[in-house]
VOBA-1610 file (N, C-alpha, C; in pm, whole numbers, padded with zeros to 5 digits, always signed):
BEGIN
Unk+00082-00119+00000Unk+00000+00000+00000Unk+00086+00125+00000Unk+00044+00219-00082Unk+00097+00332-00112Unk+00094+00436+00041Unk+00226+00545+00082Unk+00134+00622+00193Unk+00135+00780+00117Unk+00033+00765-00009Unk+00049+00902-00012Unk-00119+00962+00055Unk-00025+01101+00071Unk-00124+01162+00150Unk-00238+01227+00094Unk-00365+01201+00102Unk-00464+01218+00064Unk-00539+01297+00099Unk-00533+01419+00199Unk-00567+01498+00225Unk-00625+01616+00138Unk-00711+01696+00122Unk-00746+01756+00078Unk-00618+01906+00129Unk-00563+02002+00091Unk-00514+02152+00144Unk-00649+02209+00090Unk-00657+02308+00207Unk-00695+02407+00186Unk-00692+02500+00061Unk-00569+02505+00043Unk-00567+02624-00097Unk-00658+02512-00246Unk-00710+02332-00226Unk-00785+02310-00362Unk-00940+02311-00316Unk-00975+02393-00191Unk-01116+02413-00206Unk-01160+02595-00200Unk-01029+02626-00201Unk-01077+02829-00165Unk-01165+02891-00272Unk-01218+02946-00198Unk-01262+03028-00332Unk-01133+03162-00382Unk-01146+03142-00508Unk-01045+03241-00564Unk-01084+03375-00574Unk-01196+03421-00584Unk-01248+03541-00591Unk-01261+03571-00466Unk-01175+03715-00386Unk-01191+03778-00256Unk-01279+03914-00298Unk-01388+03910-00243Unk-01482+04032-00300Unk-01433+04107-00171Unk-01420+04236-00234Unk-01349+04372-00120Unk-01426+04479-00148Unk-01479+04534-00048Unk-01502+04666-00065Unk-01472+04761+00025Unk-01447+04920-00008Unk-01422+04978+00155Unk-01475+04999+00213Unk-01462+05015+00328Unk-01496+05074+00510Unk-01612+05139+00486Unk-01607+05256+00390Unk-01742+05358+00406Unk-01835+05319+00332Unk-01804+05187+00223Unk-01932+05169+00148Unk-02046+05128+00191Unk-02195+05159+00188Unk-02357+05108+00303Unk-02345+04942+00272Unk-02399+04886+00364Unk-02437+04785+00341Unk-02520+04727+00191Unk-02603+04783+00163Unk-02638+04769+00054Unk-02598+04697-00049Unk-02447+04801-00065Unk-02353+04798-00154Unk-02282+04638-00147Unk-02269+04600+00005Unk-02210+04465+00068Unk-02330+04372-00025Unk-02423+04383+00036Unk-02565+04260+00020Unk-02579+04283-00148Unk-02530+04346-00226Unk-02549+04313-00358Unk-02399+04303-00382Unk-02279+04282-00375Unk-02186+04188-00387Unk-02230+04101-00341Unk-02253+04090-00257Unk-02261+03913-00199Unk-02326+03809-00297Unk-02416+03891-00370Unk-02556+03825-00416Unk-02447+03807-00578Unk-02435+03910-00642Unk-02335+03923-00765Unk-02262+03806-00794Unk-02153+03762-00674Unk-02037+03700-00695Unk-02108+03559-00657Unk-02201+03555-00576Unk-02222+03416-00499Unk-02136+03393-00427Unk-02114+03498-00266Unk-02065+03448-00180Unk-02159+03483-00072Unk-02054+03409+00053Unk-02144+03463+00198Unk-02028+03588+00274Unk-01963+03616+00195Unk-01879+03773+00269Unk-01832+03865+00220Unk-01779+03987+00204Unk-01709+04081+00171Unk-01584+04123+00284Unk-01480+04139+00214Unk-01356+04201+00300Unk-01376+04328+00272Unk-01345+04385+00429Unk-01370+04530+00398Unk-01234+04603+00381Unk-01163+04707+00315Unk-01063+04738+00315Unk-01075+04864+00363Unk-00932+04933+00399Unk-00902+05114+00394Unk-00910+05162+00296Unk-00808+05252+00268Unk-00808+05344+00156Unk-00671+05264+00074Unk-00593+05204+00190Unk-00438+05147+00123Unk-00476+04989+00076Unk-00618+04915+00057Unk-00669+04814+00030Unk-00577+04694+00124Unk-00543+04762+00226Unk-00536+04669+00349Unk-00644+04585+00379Unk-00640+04478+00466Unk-00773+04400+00482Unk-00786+04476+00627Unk-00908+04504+00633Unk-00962+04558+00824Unk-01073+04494+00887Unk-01171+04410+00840Unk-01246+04353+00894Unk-01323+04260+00748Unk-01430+04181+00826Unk-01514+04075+00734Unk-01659+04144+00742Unk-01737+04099+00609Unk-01890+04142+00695Unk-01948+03997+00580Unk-02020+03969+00679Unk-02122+03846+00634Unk-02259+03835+00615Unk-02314+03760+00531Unk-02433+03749+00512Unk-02508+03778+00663Unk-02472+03673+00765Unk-02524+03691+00822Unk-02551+03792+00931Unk-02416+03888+00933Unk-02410+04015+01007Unk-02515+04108+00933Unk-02505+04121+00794Unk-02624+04196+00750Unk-02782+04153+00795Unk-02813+04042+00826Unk-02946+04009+00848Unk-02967+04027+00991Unk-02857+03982+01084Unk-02857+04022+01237Unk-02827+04158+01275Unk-02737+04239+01219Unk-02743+04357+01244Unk-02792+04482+01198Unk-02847+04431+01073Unk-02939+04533+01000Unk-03053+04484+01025Unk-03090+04396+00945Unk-03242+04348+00875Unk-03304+04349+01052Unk-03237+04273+01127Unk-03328+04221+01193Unk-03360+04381+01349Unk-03283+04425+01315Unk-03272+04609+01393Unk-03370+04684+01288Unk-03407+04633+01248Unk-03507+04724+01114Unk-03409+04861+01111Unk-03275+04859+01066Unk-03160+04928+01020Unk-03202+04993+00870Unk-03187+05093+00822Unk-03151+05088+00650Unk-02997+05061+00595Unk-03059+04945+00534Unk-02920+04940+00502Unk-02842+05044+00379Unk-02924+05124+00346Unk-02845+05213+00258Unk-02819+05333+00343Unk-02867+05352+00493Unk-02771+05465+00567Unk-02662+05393+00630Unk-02641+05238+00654Unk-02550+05196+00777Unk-02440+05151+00701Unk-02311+05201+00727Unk-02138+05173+00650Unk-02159+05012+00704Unk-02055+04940+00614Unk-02011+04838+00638Unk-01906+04852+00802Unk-01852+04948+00788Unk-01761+04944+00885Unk-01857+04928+01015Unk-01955+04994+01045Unk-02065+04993+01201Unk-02116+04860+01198Unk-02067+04753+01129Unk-02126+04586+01136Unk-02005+04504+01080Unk-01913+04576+01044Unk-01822+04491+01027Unk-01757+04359+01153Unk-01668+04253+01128Unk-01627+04199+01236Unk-01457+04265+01210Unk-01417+04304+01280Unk-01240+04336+01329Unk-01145+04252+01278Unk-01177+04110+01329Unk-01079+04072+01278Unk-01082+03967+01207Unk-00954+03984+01096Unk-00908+03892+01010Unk-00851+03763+00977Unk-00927+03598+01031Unk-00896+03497+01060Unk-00752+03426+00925Unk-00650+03382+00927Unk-00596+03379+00790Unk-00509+03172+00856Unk-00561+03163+00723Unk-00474+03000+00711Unk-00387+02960+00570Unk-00278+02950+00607Unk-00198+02875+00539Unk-00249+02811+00388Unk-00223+02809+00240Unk-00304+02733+00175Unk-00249+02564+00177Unk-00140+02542+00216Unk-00118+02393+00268Unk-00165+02352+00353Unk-00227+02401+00465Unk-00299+02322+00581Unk-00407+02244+00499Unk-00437+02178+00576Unk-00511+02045+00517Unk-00661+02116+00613Unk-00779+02077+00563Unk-00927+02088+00579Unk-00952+02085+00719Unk-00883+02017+00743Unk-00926+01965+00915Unk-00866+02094+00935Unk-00789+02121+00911Unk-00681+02220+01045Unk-00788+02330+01036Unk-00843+02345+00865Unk-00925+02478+00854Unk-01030+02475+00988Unk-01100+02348+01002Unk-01198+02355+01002Unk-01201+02350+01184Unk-01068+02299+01292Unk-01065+02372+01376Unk-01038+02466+01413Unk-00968+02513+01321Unk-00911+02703+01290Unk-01030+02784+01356Unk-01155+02717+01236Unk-01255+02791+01268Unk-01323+02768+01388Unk-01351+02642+01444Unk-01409+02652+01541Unk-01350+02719+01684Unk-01237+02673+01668Unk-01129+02714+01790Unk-01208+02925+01801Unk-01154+02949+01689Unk-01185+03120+01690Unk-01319+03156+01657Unk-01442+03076+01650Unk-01520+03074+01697Unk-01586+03158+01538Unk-01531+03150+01386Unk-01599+03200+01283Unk-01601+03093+01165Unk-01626+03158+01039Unk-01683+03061+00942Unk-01587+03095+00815Unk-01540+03185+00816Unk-01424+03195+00681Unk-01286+03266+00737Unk-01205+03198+00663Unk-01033+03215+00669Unk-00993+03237+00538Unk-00935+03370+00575Unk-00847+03404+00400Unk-00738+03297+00432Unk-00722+03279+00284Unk-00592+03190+00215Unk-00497+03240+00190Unk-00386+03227+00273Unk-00260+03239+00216Unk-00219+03136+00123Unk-00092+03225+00060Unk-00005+03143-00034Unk+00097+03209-00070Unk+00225+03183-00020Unk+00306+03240-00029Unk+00291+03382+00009Unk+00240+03388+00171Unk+00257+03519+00247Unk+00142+03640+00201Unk+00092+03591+00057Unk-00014+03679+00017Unk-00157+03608-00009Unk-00265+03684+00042Unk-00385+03642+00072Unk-00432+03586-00107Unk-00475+03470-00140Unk-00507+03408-00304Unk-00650+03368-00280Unk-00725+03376-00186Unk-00855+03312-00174Unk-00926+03328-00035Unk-01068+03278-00010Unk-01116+03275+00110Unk-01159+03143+00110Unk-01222+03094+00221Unk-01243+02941+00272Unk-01350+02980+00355Unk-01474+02937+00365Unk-01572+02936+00396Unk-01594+02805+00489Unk-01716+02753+00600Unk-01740+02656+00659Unk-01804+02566+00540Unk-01908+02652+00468Unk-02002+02562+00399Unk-01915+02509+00271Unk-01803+02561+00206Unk-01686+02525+00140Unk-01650+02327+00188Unk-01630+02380+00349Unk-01552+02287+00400Unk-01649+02129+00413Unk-01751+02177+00407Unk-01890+02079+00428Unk-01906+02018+00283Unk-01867+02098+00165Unk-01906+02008+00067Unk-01984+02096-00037Unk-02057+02197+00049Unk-02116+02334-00037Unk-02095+02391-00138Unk-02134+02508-00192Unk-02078+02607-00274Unk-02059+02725-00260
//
């Protein structure tokens, strides 16, 4: 018997498309990327397209929708989350997938070679799309 390793990495399930937008753009603007690209997040950037926080499907529905918020007065930044979870694109699925639980979220940008190439989602990790 062969021992090669059969593991899935991380970097052959990421998604390759990192949808970014900045800090001051309304939510709005977030919830129709999301819908556009077919994801569940947007990275929010500065002005220097640094990464500064995540905002998720579901932060828009818990912190807008469900605050009866408008989302075309409220910035991404007043619902954004802070911080930026990041994994390796050689770690293997599992590691993602206590990554995430350990820190208690649902997507990890992808490194690769020190620069962010993708994001990784839970429902990714489940088999999803």
């Amino acid at each position: 018997m062969s021992s090669v390793n059969t593991l899935l990495a991380v970097k052959d399930l990421m998604n390759r498309d990192i949808v970014k937008t900045a800090k001051d753009s309304k939510v709005t603007e977030a919830a129709r990327m999301i819908e556009a690209h077919k994801v569940s997040s947007v990275i929010i950037v500065d002005l220097n397209e640094k990464m500064v926080g995540i905002v998720t499907d579901n932060d828009i529905v818990t912190k807008v929708v469900a605050e009866a918020k408008d989302p075309s007065k409220v910035s991404v930044e007043d619902i954004m989350i802070p911080e930026i979870h990041l994994i390796n694109g050689e770690s293997s699925i599992f590691e993602a997938r206590a990554k995430m639980a350990k820190s208690g979220v649902k997507h990890l940008i992808v490194e690769v070679g020190g620069k962010p190439m993708g994001l990784i989602s839970s429902t990714s990790l489940l088999g999803g799309v």
